[in-house]
Every structure is written in C-alpha cells, then in structure tokens.
C-alpha positions as CSV (number, residue, x, y, z in Angstrom):
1,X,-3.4,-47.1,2.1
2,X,-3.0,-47.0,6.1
3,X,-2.7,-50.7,7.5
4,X,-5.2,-50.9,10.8
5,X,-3.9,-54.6,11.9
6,X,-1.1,-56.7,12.4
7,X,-1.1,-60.6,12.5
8,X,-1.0,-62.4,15.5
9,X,2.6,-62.4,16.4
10,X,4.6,-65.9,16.9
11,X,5.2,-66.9,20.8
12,X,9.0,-66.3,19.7
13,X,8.2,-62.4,19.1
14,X,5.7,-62.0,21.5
15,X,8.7,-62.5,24.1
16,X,10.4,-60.0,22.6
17,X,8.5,-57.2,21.7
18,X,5.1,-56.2,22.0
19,X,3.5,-55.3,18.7
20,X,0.6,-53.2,19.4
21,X,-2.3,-51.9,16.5
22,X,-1.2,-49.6,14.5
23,X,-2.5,-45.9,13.6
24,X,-1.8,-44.4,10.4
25,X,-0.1,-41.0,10.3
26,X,0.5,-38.5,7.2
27,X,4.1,-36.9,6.3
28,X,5.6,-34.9,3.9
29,X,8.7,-33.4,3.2
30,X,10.2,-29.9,4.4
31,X,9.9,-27.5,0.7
32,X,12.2,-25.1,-0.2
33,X,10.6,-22.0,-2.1
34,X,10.4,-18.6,-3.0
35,X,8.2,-16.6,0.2
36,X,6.8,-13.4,0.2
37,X,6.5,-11.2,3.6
38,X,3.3,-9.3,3.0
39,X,0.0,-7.9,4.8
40,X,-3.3,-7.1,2.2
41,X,-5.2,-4.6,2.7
42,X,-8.0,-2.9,1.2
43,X,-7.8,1.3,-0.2
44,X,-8.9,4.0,-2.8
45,X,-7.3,5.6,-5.4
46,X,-6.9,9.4,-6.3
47,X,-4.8,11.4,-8.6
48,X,-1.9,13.2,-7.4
49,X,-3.2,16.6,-7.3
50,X,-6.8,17.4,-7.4
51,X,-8.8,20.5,-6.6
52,X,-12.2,22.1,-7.1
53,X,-12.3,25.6,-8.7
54,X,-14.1,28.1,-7.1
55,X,-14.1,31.9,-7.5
56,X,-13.0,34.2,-4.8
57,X,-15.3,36.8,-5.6
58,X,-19.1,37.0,-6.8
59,X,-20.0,38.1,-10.5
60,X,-21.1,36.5,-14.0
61,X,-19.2,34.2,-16.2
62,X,-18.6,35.8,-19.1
63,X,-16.5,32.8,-21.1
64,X,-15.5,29.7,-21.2
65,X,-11.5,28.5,-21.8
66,X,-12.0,24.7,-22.0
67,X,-14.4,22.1,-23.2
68,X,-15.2,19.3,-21.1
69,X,-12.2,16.9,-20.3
70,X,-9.5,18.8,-22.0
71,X,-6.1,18.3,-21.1
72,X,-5.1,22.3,-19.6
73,X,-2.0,23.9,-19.1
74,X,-0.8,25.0,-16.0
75,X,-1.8,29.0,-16.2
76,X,-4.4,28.9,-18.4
77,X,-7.7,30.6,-18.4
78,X,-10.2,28.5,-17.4
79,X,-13.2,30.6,-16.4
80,X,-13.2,34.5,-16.8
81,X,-15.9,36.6,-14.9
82,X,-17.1,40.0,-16.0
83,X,-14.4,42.5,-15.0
84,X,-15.5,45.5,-16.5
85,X,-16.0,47.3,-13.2
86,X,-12.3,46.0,-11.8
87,X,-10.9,47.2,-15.1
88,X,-12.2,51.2,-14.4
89,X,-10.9,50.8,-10.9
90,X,-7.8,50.2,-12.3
91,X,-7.5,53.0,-14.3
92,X,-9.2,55.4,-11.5
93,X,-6.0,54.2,-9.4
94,X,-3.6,54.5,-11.9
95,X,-4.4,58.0,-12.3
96,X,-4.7,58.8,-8.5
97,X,-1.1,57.4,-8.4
98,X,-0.3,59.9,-10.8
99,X,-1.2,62.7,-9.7
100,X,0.4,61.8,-6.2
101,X,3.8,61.3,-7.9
102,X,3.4,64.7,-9.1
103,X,2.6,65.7,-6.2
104,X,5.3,64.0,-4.3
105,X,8.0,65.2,-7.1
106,X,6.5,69.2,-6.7
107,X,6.7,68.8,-3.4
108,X,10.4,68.1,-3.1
109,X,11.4,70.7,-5.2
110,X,9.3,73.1,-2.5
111,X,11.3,71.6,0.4
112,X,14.7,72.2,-1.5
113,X,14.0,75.2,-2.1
114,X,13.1,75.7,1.7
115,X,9.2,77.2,0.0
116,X,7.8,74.5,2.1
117,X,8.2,72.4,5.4
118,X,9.7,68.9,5.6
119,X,6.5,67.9,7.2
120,X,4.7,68.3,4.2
121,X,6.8,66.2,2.1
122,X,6.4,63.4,4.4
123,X,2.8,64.2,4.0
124,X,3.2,64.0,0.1
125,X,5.2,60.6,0.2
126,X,2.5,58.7,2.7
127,X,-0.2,59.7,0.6
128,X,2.0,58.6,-2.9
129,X,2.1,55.4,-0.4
130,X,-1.6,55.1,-0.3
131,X,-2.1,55.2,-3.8
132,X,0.3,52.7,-4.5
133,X,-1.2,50.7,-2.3
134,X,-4.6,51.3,-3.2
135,X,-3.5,50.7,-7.1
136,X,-1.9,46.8,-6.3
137,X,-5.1,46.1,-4.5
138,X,-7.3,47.1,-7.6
139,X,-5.2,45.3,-9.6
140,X,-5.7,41.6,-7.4
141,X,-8.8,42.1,-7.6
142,X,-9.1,42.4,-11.3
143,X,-6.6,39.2,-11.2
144,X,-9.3,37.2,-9.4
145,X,-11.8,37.6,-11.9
146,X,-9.8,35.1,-14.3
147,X,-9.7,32.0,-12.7
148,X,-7.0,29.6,-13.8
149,X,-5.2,26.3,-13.7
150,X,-3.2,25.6,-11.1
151,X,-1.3,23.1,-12.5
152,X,-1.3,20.8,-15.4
153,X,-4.4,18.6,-15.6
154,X,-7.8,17.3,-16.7
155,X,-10.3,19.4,-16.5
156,X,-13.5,17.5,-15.8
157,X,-17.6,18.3,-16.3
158,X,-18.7,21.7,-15.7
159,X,-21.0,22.7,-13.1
160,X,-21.4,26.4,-14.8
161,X,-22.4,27.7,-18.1
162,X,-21.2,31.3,-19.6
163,X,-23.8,33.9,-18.4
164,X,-24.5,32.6,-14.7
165,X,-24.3,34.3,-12.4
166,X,-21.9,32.8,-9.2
167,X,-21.0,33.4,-6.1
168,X,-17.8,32.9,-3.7
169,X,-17.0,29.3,-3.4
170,X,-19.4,28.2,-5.7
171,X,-18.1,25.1,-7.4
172,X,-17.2,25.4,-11.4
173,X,-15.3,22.5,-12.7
174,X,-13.0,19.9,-10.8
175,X,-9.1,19.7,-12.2
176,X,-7.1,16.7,-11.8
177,X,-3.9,15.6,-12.6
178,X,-3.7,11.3,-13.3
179,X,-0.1,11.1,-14.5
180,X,0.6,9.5,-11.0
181,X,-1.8,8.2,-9.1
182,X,-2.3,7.6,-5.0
183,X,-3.8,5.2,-3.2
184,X,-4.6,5.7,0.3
185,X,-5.1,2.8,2.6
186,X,-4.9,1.3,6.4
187,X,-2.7,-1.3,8.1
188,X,-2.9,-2.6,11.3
189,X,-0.4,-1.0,14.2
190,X,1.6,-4.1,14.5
191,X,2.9,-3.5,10.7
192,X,4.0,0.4,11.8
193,X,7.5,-0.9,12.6
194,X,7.7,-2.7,9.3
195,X,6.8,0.0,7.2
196,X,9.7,2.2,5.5
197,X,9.2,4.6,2.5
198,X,10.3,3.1,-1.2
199,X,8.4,-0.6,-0.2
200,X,7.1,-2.5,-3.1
201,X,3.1,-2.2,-3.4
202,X,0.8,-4.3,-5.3
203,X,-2.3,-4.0,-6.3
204,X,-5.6,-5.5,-8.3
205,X,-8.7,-3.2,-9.3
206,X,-12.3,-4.9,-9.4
207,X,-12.6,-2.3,-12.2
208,X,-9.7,-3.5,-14.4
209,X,-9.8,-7.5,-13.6
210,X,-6.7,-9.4,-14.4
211,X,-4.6,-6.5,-14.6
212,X,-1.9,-6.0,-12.0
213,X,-0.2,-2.4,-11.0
214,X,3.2,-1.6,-8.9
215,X,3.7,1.4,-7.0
216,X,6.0,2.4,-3.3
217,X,5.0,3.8,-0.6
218,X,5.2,7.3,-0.5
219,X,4.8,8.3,3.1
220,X,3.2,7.4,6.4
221,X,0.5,9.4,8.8
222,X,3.2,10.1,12.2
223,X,-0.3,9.0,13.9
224,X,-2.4,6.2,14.8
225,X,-6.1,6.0,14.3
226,X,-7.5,6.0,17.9
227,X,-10.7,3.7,16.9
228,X,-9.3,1.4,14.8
229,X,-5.5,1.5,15.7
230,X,-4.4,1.4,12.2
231,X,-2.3,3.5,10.5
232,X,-2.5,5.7,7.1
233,X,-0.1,4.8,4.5
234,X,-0.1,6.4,1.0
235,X,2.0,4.8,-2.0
236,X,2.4,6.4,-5.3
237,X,1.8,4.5,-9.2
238,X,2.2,5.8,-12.7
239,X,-1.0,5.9,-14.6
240,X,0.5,5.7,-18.6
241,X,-1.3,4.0,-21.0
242,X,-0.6,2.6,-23.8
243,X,0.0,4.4,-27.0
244,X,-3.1,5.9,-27.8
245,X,-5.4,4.2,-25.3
246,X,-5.9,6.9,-22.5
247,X,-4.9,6.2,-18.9
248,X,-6.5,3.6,-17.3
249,X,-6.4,4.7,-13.4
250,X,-9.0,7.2,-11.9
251,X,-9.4,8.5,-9.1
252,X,-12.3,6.9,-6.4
253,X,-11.1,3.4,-7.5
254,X,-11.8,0.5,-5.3
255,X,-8.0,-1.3,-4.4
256,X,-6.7,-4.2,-3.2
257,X,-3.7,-3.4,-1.8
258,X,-0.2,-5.8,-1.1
259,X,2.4,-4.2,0.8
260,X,5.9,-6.3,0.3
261,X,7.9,-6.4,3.3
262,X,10.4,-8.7,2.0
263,X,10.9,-12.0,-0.2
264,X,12.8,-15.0,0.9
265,X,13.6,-16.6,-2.3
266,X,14.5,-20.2,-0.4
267,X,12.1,-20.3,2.4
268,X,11.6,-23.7,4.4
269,X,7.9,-24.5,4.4
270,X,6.0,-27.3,5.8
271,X,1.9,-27.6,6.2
272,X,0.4,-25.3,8.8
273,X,-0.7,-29.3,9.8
274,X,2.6,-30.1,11.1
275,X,3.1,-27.3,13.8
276,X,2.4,-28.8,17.0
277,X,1.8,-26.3,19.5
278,X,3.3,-26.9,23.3
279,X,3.8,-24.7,26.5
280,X,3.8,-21.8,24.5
281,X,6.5,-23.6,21.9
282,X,6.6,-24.6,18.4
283,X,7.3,-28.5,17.5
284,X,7.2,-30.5,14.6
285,X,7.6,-34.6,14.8
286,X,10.4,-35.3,12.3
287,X,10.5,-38.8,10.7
288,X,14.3,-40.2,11.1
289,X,16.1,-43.2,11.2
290,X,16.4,-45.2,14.6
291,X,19.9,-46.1,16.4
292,X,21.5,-48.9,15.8
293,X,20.9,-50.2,19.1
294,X,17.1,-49.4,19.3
295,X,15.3,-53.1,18.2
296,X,12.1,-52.5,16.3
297,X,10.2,-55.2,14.4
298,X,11.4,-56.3,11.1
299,X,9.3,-54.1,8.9
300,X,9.9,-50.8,11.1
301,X,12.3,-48.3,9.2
302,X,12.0,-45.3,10.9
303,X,10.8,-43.4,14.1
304,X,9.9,-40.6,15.5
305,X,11.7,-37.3,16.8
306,X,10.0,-34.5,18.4
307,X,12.1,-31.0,17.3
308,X,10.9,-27.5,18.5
309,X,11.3,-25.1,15.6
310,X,11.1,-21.1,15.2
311,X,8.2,-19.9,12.7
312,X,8.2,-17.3,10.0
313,X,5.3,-16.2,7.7
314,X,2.2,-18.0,7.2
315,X,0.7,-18.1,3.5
316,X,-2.1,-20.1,1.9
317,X,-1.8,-23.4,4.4
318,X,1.9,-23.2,4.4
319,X,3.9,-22.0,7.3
320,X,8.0,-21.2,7.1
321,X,10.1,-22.5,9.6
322,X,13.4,-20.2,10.4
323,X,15.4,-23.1,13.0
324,X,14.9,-26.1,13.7
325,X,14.5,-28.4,10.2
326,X,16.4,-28.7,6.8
327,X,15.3,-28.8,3.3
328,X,14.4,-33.0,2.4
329,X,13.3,-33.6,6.5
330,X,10.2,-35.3,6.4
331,X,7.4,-34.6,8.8
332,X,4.5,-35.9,10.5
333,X,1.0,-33.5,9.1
334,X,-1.8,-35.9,10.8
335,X,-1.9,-38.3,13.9
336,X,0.2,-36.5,16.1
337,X,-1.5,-37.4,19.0
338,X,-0.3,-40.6,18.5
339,X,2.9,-39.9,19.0
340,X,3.2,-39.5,22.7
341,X,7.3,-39.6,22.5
342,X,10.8,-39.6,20.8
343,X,11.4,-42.9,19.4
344,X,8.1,-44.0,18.7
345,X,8.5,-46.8,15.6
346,X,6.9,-45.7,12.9
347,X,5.8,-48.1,9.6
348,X,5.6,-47.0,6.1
349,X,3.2,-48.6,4.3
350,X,2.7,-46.6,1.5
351,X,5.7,-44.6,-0.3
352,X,4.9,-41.9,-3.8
353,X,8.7,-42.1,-4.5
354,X,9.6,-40.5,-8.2
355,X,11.7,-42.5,-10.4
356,X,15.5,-42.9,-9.2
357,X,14.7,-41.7,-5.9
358,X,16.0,-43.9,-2.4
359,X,13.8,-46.2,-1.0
360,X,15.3,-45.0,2.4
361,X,13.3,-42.3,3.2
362,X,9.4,-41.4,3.3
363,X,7.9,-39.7,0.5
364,X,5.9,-36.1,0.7
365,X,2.3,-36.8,1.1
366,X,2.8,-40.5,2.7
367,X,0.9,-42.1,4.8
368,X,3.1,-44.2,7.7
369,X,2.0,-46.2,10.2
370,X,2.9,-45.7,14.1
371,X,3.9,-48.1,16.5
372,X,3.3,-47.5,20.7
C-alpha cells in the first residue's frame, strides 16, 4: 500500500528538513531474458510449382491417363487427343523424305558423272532440306496431341471428360507439386535492409490451429510496391506428413507469417512504463542509494537518478534497453512526473522481497513513496 501522509513533524525536524506529502510511485527491476527481433505479417500459401494444362492445338479427347488426385510422374500421359490425322501426316512426310533422298543420292551420281549440272544437285539437296523440315514439323505436331506432366505432382479435378471436344487454351486439369510449399507475403520498406536470404520464418494457419510450421526465406522482389511501399518476400517450407497421413499444406492457405531477424538470448527489458521520453531522448528514473553526505529523513533509503538509455525491440509491453542500465537496477514504471530531479528521496513502503533476498534494495513491482 502507498502512504498519502506523514505526521506532523517535531519543531526539532521541522528546522531541519522540510517533509512534504508524499506521492506514491511504482518500480520494478531491469529482467534479463531471452528476445526475439521479428516483424508479423500476414501471406498465402502455394505449392512450389503449379500449372494449368491446356492443349496447344484444337481436337477431341480421346483418353484419359489419371484419375482425379493421383500422384503422376513427370512425363506421363495425362490427356491424349485424337491424332489420327497427325499420324498420316507423318507417314505422307516420311515418304516425301524418301523419295527426296533418292533423289538427292541419284542426283550425285549424275553430277559425278558430269550427266548433270552442279546446279541441279544444289537443287536436289534444298528440296531433301524441305522435306526434312516439313517431316520434324509433322512430327511436333503429332507430339502436341499428347499432353503430359511437366513435372512430378498432384494432379487435381478435371475440367474435361474423354470425348469433348476442346480447343487451344482450354483448361483440363490443374498439376501441382506440395512437397515444398511457398508462401508469399509483404513487409514494410523499413525491414528491406534487414532482410537476407536463409532467415528463420514462422508461421500459424487458421486452417490447422495449434500447429506451428518453419521455413527461410527464399528470395526477395529487387522492387518496392509503389502504393503500399512494401516489399515481396517469398520463403520456402516442407509439406511431409506423417506416416500415412497425407500432407497437410495446400496451396491458397491463409498465413500468419514471423520473420526472425535475430534472438538476443539475454536481453535487458524493462516496462514500456518506464521509458520517459525527453528532447527527443530516452530516460529512465533508476532507484539508487543516496551519498553519504546527502541528509534525508530517517525512513528514506533511496533516491532518485535520472539515466538516458538507448532502446532496442519492443514486444508485448516490454521494451529492451541496449546502454544505459544493468540487469537487478530497479526502476520507476508510474509517477514520474513526480520526480522533477536527481536526488529526489524516495520511501519504500511496501517491499515483495522472496525469501533470502536483501532488505537493501526495492523489490520488482513495488510501490515507493517520493519525497519533493
């Protein structure tokens, strides 16, 4: 409890000293603990590679090579249009190419034998060219009927059914690969200079509550977003399950993201409370023992002692302190103002020491009471 009065004081005193009301004031001591250096953020996930298969050229599916959600193998099949008519173009320019090699080979025996010109055997190899030529494009074409896995994935629901009939860039059936997972998200520009590639992410999922995931950042956007002067970050996660549960990430999940810039392990931290802003400086009003020439009235242990200290991170009411203070210095958290200068007596009324502890020095959480 905060005392509000003193006594009358004896004539004796009164010629000594002045002992004016007292205010109560609240301290507590300078912590040492384990600080993290971090910015939240909000972001979305999606797998590492993910495309939408479309055909290249129009026709009609004529099968199927996966069910819906099936794990597929980089190469394989997935959806195979009717190709009869590339396959007889194939052939057509297979045997057009023949019958210009034979044409080209009859042709240089002619010239060697000075029977025919040299211009006509350039003639003979330009058009073995052309059919050559005309032979690979058949072929690509024929290629593009069978469309197939780009790479190793899930293939998801499918938008077609065999006999439809499809055209160029008509969407068939999304493929994604969830072994690794990205999130994408946005921090402010003042973090730009703080972010490096391999930092420590965090991050929760409404979706999965009480589950927490780890990933690094993978890169960062070289630019800044005009409107909202953020920048794009992207960090990387692995997305394995447990044996024989399936994996638990997917791609358009809502993320809250923690980027870790670094951890002090045994950080000084005080109550946002006892930062005392001046001139465009930081304080604190320490709680110390008086000189042994400074008279104060008999009950009057300590006093106070103004100290400009150099802040760090801010987190959850607590604020670090860098210079200024040591770990076990005691602090003034409310009633400040009260404290007009260095020196000001101040009277403990009511200590929460633990068991063992010295009687000499305030308590965290006191209350004190100050003398002007």
């Amino acid at each position: 409890m905060v005392e509000n009065g003193q006594k009358a004081a004896s004539p004796a005193s009164r010629a000594s000293a002045v002992a004016p009301r007292a205010a109560g004031v609240e301290v507590a001591r300078v912590q040492v603990q384990p600080l993290r250096d971090d910015a939240q953020t909000v972001g979305s996930l999606r797998a590492r590679q993910s495309v939408m298969l479309r055909p290249e050229l129009v026709g009609r599916i004529a099968a199927l090579g996966f069910k819906d959600g099936q794990t597929v193998r980089k190469g394989q099949v997935l959806v195979q249009l009717d190709d009869v008519l590339q396959q007889a173009e194939v052939q057509q320019m297979q045997a057009q190419l023949a019958i210009a090699q034979a044409n080209y080979k009859r042709t240089q025996e002619l010239v060697a034998a000075n029977f025919m010109a040299q211009q006509t055997l350039d003639t003979s190899a330009a058009n073995l060219q052309v059919a050559q030529a005309q032979l690979a494009l058949s072929q690509a074409r024929l290629s593009r009927m069978a469309i197939r896995a780009p790479f190793d994935g899930t293939a998801g629901i499918r938008l077609m059914n065999v006999g439809d009939y499809v055209k160029d860039g008509t969407d068939l059936v999304a493929l994604e690969d969830t072994r690794e997972m990205l999130v994408d998200f946005r921090l402010a520009e003042r973090f730009a200079d703080r972010l490096k590639v391999g930092q420590s992410v965090d991050l929760s999922l409404d979706a999965l509550p009480g589950r927490r995931f780890k990933g690094t950042v993978q890169a960062m956007d070289p630019l800044l977003d005009v409107n909202g002067r953020s920048i794009g970050v992207r960090a990387v996660l692995p997305n394995a399950g447990k044996a024989g549960e399936a994996s638990p990430l997917r791609s358009g999940m809502f993320a809250r993201v923690t980027v870790v810039f670094s951890v002090n392990e045994a950080a000084l931290v005080v109550p946002e409370e006892a930062i005392v802003p001046q001139g465009g400086r930081q304080f604190v009003i320490k709680v110390v023992k008086p000189q042994a020439d400074v008279k104060l009235p008999p009950d009057v242990q300590f006093v106070s002692q103004r100290q400009e200290v150099k802040l760090g991170v801010r987190r959850q009411g607590k604020v670090e302190i860098t210079e200024g203070v040591a770990a076990g210095d005691t602090v003034v958290v409310a009633g400040q103002q009260r404290l007009q200068k260095d020196g000001s007596p101040l009277r403990i009324v009511e200590l929460d020491k633990p068991a063992g502890k010295s009687a000499g020095k305030p308590a965290a959480g006191a209350s004190a009471a100050a003398s002007r």
